[in-house]
C-alpha positions as CSV (number, residue, x, y, z in Angstrom):
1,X,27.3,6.2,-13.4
2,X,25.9,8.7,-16.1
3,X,27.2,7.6,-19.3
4,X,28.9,10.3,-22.1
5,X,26.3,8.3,-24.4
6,X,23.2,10.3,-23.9
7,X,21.0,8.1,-25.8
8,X,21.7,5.3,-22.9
9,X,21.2,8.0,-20.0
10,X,17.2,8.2,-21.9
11,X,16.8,4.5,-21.9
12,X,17.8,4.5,-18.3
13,X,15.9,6.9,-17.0
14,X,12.6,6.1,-19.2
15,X,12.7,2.5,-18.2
16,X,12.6,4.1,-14.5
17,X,9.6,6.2,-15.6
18,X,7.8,3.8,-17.6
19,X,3.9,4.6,-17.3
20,X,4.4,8.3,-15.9
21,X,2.8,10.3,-17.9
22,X,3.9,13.4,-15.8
23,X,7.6,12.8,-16.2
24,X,8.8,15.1,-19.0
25,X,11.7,14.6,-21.2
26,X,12.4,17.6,-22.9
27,X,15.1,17.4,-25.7
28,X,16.7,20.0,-27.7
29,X,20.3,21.4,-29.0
30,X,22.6,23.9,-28.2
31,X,25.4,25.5,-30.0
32,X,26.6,25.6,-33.5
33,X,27.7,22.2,-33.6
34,X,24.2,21.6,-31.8
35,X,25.0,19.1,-29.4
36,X,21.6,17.2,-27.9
37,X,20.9,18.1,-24.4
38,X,18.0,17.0,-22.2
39,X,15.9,18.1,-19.4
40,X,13.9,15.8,-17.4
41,X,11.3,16.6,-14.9
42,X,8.0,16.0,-13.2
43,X,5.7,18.2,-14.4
44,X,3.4,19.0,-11.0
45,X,5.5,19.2,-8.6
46,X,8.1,22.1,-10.3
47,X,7.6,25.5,-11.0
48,X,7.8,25.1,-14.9
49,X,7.6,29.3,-15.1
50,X,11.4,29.1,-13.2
51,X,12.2,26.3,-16.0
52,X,11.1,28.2,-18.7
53,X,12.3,32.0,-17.5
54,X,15.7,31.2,-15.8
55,X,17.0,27.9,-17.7
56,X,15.6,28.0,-21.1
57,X,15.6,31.7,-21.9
58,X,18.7,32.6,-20.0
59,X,20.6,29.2,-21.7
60,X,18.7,29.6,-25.6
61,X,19.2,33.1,-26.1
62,X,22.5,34.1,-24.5
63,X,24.1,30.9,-25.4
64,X,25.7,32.3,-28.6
65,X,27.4,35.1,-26.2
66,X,29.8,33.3,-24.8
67,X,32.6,30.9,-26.8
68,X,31.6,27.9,-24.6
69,X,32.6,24.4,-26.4
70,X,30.4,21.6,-25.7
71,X,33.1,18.9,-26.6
72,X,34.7,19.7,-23.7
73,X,34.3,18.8,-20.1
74,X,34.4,22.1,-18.6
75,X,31.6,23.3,-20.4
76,X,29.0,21.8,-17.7
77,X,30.3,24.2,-15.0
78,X,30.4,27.2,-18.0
79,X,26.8,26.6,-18.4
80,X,26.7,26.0,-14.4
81,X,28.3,29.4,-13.8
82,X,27.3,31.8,-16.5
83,X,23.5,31.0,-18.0
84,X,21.8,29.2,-15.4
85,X,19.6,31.6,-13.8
86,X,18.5,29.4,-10.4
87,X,19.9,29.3,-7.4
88,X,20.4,25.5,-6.0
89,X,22.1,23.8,-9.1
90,X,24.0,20.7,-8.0
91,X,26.8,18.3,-10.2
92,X,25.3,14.9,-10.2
93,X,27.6,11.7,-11.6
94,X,25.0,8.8,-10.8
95,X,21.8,7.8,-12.7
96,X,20.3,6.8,-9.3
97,X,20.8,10.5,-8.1
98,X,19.1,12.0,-11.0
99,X,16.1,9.3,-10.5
100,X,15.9,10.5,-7.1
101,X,16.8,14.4,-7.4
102,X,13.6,14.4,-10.2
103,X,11.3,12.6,-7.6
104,X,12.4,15.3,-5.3
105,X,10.9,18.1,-7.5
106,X,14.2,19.0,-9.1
107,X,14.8,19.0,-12.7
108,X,17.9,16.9,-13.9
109,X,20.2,18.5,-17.1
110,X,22.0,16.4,-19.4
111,X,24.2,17.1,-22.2
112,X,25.3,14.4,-24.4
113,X,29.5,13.3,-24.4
114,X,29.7,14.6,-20.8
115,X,29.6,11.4,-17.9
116,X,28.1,14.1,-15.7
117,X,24.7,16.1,-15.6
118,X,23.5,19.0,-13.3
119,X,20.3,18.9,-10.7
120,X,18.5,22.0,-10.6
121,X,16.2,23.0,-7.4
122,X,12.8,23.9,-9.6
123,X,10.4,22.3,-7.0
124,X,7.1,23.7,-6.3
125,X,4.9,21.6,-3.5
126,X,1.5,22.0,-2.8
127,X,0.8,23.3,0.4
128,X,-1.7,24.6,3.0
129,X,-1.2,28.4,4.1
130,X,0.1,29.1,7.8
131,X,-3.1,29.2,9.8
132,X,-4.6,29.3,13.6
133,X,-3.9,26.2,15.4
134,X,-6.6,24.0,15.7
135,X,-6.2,21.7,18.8
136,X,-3.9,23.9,21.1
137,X,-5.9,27.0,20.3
138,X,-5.4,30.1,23.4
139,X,-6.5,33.3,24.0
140,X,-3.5,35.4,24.3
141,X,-0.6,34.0,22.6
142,X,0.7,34.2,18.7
143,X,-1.7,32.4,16.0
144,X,0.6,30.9,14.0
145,X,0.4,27.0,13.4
146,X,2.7,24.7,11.5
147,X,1.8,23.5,8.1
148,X,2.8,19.7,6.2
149,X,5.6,21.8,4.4
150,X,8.5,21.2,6.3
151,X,10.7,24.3,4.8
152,X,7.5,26.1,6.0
153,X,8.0,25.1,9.9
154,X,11.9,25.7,9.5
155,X,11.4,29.1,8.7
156,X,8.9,29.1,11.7
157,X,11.2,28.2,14.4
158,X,14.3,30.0,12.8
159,X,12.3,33.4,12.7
160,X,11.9,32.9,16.8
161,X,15.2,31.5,17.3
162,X,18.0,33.5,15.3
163,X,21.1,31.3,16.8
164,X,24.2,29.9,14.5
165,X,23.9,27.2,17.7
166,X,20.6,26.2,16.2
167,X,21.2,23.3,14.1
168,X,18.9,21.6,11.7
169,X,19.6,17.7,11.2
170,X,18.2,16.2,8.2
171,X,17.2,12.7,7.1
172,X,15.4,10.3,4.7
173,X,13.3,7.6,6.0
174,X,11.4,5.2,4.4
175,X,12.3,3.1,1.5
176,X,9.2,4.3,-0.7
177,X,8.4,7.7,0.3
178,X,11.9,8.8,1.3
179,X,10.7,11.4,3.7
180,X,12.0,14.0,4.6
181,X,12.5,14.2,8.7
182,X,14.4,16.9,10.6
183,X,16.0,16.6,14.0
184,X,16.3,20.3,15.5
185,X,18.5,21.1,18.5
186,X,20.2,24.2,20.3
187,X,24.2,22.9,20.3
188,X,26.0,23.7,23.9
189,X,21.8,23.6,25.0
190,X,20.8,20.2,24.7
191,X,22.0,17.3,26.2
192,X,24.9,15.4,23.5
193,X,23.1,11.9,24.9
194,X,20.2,12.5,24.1
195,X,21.0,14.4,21.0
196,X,23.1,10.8,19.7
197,X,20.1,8.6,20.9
198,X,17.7,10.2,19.0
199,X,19.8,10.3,15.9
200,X,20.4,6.4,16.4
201,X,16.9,5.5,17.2
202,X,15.7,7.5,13.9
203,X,18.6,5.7,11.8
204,X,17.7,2.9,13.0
205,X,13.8,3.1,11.1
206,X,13.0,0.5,8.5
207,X,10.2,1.2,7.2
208,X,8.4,1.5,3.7
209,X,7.0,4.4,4.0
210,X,6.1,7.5,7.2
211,X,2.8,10.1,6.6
212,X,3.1,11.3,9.8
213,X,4.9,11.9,13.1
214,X,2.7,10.2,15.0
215,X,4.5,6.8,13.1
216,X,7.6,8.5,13.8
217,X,6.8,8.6,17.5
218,X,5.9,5.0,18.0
219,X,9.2,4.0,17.0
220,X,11.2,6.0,19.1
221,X,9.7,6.1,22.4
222,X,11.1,4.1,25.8
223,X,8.1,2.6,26.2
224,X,5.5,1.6,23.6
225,X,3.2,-0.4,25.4
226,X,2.5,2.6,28.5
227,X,-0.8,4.4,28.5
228,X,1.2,7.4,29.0
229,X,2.5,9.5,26.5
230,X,6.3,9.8,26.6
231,X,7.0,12.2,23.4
232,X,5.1,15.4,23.3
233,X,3.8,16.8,20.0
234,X,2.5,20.3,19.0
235,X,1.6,22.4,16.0
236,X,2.5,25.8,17.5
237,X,5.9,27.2,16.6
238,X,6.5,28.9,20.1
239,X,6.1,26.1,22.2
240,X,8.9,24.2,19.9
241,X,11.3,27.5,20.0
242,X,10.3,27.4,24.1
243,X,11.4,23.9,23.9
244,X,14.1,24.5,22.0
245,X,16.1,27.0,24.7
246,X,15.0,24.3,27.5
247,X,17.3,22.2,25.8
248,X,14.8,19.5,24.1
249,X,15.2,18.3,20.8
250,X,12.7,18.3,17.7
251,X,11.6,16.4,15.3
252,X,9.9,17.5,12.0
253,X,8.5,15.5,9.2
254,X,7.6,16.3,6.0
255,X,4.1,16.4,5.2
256,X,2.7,16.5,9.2
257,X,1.4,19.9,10.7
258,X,2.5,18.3,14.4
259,X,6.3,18.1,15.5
260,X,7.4,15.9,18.3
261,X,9.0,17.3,21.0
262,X,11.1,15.4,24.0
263,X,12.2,14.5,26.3
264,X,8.6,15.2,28.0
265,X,7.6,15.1,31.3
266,X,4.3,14.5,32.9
267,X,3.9,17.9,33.7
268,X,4.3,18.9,30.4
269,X,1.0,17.4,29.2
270,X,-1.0,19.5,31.7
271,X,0.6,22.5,30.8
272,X,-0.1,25.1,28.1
273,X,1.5,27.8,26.4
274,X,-1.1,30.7,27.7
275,X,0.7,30.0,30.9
276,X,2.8,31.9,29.9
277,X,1.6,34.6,28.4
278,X,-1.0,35.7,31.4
279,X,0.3,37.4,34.9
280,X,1.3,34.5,37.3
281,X,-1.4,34.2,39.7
282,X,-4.1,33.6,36.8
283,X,-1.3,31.1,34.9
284,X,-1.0,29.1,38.7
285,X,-5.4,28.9,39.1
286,X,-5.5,27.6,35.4
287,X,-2.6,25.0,35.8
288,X,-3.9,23.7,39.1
289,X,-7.5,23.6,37.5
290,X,-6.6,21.1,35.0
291,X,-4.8,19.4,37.8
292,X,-7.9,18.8,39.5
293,X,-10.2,18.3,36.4
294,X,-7.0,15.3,35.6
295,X,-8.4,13.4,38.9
296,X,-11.6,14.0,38.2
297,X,-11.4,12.9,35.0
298,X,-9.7,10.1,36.2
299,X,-11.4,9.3,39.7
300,X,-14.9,10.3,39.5
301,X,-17.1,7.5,38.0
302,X,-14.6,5.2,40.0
303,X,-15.6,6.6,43.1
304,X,-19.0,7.0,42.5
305,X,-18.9,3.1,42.1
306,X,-17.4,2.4,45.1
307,X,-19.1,4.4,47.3
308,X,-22.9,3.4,46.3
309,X,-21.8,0.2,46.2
310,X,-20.0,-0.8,48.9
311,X,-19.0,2.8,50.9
312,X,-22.5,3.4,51.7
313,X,-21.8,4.6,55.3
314,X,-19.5,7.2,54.1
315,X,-22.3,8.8,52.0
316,X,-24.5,11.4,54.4
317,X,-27.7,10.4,55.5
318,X,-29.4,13.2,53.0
319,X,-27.4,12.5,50.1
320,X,-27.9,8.8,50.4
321,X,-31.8,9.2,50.6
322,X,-31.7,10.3,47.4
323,X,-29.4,8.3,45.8
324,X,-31.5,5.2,46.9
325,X,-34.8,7.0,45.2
326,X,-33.3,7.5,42.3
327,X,-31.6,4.3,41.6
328,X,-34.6,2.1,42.9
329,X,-36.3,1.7,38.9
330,X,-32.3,1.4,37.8
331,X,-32.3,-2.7,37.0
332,X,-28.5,-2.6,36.7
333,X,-25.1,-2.8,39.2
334,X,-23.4,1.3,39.2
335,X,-20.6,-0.4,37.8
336,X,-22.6,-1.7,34.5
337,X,-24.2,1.4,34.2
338,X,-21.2,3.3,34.6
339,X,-19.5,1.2,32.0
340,X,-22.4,1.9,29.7
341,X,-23.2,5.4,30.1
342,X,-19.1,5.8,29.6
343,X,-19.3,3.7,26.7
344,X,-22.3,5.4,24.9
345,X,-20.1,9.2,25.8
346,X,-17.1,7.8,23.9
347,X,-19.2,6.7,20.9
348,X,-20.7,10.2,20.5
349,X,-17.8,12.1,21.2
350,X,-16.2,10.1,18.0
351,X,-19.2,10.4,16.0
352,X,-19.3,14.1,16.8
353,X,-15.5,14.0,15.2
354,X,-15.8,12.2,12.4
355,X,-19.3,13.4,11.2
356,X,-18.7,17.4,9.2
357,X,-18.4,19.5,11.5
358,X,-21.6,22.0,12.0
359,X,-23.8,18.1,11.4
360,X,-21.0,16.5,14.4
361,X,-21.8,19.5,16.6
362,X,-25.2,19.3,16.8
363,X,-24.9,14.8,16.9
364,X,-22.7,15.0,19.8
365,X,-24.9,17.7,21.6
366,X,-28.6,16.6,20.8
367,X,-27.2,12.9,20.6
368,X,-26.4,13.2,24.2
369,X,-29.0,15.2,25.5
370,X,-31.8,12.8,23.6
371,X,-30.4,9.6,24.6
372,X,-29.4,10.9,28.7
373,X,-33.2,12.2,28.6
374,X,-34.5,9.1,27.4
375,X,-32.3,6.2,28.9
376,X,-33.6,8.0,32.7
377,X,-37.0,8.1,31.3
378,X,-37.3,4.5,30.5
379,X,-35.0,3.6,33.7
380,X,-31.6,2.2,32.3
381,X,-29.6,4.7,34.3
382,X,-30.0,7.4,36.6
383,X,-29.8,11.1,36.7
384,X,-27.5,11.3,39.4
385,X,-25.0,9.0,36.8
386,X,-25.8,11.1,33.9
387,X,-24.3,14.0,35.8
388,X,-21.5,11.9,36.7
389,X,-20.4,11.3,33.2
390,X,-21.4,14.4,31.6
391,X,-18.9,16.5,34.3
392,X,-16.2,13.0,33.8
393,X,-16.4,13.7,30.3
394,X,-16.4,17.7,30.8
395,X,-13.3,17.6,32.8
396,X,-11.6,15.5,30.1
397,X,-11.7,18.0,27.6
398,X,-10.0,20.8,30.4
399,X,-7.0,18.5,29.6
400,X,-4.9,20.2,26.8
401,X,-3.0,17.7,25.4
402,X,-5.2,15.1,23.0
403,X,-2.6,12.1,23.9
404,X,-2.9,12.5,27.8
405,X,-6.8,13.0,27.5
406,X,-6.8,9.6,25.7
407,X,-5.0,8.2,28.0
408,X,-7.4,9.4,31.1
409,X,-10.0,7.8,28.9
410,X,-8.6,4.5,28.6
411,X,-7.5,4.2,32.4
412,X,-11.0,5.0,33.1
413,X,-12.5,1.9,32.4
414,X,-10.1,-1.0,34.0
415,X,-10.4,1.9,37.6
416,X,-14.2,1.4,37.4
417,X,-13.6,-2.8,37.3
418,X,-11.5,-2.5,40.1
419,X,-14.4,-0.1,41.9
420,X,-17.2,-2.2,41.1
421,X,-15.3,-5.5,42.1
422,X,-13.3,-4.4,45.3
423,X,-15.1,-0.8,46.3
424,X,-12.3,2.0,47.3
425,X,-9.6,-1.2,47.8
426,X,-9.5,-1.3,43.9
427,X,-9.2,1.9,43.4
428,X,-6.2,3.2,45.5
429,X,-5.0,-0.2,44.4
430,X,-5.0,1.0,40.7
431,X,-3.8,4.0,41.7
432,X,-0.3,2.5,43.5
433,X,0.0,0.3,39.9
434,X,-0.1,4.1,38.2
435,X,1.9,5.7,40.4
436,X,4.7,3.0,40.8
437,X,4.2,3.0,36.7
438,X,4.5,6.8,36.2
439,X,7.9,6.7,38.6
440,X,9.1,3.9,36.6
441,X,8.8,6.0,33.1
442,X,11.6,7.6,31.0
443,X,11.4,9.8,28.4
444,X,14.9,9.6,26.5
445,X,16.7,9.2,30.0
446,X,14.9,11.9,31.8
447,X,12.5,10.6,34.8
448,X,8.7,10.7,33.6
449,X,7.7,12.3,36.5
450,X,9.7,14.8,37.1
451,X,10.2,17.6,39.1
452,X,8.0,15.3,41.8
453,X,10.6,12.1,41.8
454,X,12.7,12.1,41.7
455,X,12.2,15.5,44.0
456,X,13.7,18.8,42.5
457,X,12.2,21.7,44.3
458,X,13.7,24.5,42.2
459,X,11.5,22.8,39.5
460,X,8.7,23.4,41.4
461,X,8.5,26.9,40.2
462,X,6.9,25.5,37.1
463,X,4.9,22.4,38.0
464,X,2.0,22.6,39.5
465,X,2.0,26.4,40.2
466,X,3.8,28.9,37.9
467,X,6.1,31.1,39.8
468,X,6.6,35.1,37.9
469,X,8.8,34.8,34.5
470,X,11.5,36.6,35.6
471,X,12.2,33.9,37.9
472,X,12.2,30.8,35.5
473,X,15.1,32.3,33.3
474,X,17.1,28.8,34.1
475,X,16.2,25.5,32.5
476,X,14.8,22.9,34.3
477,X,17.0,20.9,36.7
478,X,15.8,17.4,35.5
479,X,17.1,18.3,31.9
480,X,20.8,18.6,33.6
481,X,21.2,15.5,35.7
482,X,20.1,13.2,33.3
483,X,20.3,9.9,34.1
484,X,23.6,8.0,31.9
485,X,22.2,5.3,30.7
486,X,19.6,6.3,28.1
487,X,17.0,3.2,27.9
């Protein structure tokens, strides 16, 4: 509890901010009796121009105006009321809330025989200015991308969705950083089960600290250990409001550009937001492209594998002419130079991410044209694989979700295994084990791979194909019958 003794409210609170030289304690008097008051702030993260203009000019100079006496104990909601110039000021009775109101940016008034003291909203956070997307970039669409500032991104998805229905759910996790994370929902949209298990599994966090949603994520998915993604994320504000109305929920965290976004479906990692915004014939060629780049990304090297190692006879007679030539200087199995080849693709493409970006560009590019054109020259591979993995590695980047692509990545390289040990047997082996997996999946009680199974044709309409807008004014089926029991 405060204490009327302010001189013990200043050990308190200085003990707490031993060795922070950016805390502030600001004392000074007020009245004709001049009673000691205090102010106590950080100094970086408020606006000290509000402090000075609409706290300490309206209270010093005015103060004489009106016949407020200090002694008493309405005179915190005089000062409240009449010179306070800022709009969030708050009663606070607790020393632990003013220790965490100040490291929330707010300043914390205190005036000495009062038990009581007054939290003024003064923050001013650093933050990056709304900008283009970066990873979900399109054509034709709106340009605006989500920043770490979560009151940013709220204003984002309330300037697209103007509903009272559109509720905004907040909570503190982490025992060090306190962070600020918002679960957003449409009420009467979105499902109350799925609404309750999200608040439960986000309650139920114990963690020290959270600097983004990807931690967030791992904690409250069905299944951590699938390759599969089972929570969407995004950093543009109309695929969350789109989401929103389909009756998902959202989940924003302070200080991360990306929010999460579920349930999610598999066909929600091959689709994209330009879908939408094109005529529907052009929106069903691009969705069913990526479709086919997916298996490709996916397939290719594997089947390349099995057939020059074991499929021979399937190859035709031309084709396999060549094939031979070219592989006769090659002193490795396909599958160890597919392996390889994948390998030295992955290490470039990081290398290209990590380096600065105009030296990454030209590392990834030259990189790989240098060390294709030399490993055929000397003999470690051959052209024919080279093409392989450059159109493998081409179709992977078709794919517009980051998560999914990873995943195609990493299934890669167990599919080639089973190719190079057991020929085509592996593969549509690994393939039942994915598909059996991917039927298996939920996302917050919602089948992973819906509309397909369980079977919903009405969803069809916006699956693999993209039926006209005016027909897809009804949310998806699978987002009604839910299954009850939620994990």
């Amino acid at each position: 509890m405060l204490s009327e003794n302010l001189e013990e409210n200043i050990k308190f609170l200085k003990l707490k901010f031993m060795d922070c030289f950016d805390v502030i304690f600001r004392e000074f008097t007020l009245g004709k009796n001049e009673t000691k008051c205090l102010l106590v702030y950080i100094q970086e993260i408020v606006n000290t121009e509000t402090i000075n203009k609409n706290f300490f000019h309206s209270l010093m100079e005015d103060f004489n105006v009106y016949n407020v006496n200090l002694d008493k104990k309405e005179a915190l909601e005089a000062i409240k009321n009449k010179f306070i110039e800022i709009g969030n000021v708050e009663k606070i009775t607790l020393l632990e809330e003013a220790v965490e109101d100040i490291l929330d940016g707010k300043c914390v008034f205190l005036i000495s025989g009062i038990s009581a003291g007054l939290s003024l909203n003064t923050s001013k956070w650093q933050h990056r200015s709304i900008g283009e997307p970066i990873s979900e970039a399109v054509v034709r669409g709106p340009s605006e991308s989500f920043t770490e500032a979560i009151s940013i991104n709220i204003s984002l998805i309330r300037k697209r969705l103007k509903t009272h229905n559109l509720k905004m759910e907040k909570l503190e996790i982490g025992h060090l950083s306190r962070t600020r994370v918002v679960m957003s929902y449409i009420k009467g949209v979105a499902c109350e089960k799925v609404v309750n298990e999200a608040r439960k599994r986000l309650e139920k966090i114990d963690i020290d600290s959270i600097n983004d949603s990807g931690e967030i994520e791992q904690f409250i998915e069905d299944n951590p250990y699938s390759p599969f993604p089972q929570i969407s994320y995004t950093e543009r504000p109309d695929i969350v409001s789109a989401c929103l109305s389909d009756g998902k929920v959202a989940v924003l965290v302070d200080g991360s550009p990306l929010v999460l976004v579920f349930p999610a479906v598999f066909v929600d990692f091959l689709s994209s937001p330009e879908d939408y915004y094109v005529r529907f014939y052009f929106g069903t060629f691009i969705r069913m492209l990526r479709y086919i780049a997916f298996v490709i990304a996916l397939f290719l090297p594997s089947i390349y594998v099995a057939m020059t190692t074991y499929h021979q006879e399937m190859i035709p007679m031309s084709l396999l002419t060549t094939l031979i030539a070219v592989r006769a200087a090659v002193p490795f199995p396909a599958v160890i130079e597919a392996l390889l080849m994948e390998f030295t693709f992955e290490v470039l493409r990081k290398a290209g991410i990590r380096l600065p970006k105009p030296i990454g560009e030209a590392v990834s590019i030259v990189g790989a044209l240098i060390l294709g054109e030399l490993a055929v020259s000397v003999g470690i591979v051959s052209n024919v694989m080279v093409i392989i993995v450059a159109f493998t590695g081409i179709a992977s980047f078709v794919i517009p979700k980051y998560n999914q692509s990873i995943s195609i990545r990493l299934l890669r390289f167990p599919l080639m295994i089973l190719a190079g040990s057991t020929g085509l047997f592996g593969i549509i082996t690994g393939f039942l084990f994915l598909l059996i997996h991917l039927v298996s999946l939920r996302s917050f009680g919602v089948p992973y791979f819906s509309p397909f199974s369980p079977l919903s044709l009405p969803d069809w309409k916006d699956s693999m194909v993209r039926f006209p807008i005016w027909t897809l004014r009804k949310k998806p089926e699978f987002m009604k019958k839910r299954s009850s029991k939620i994990r």
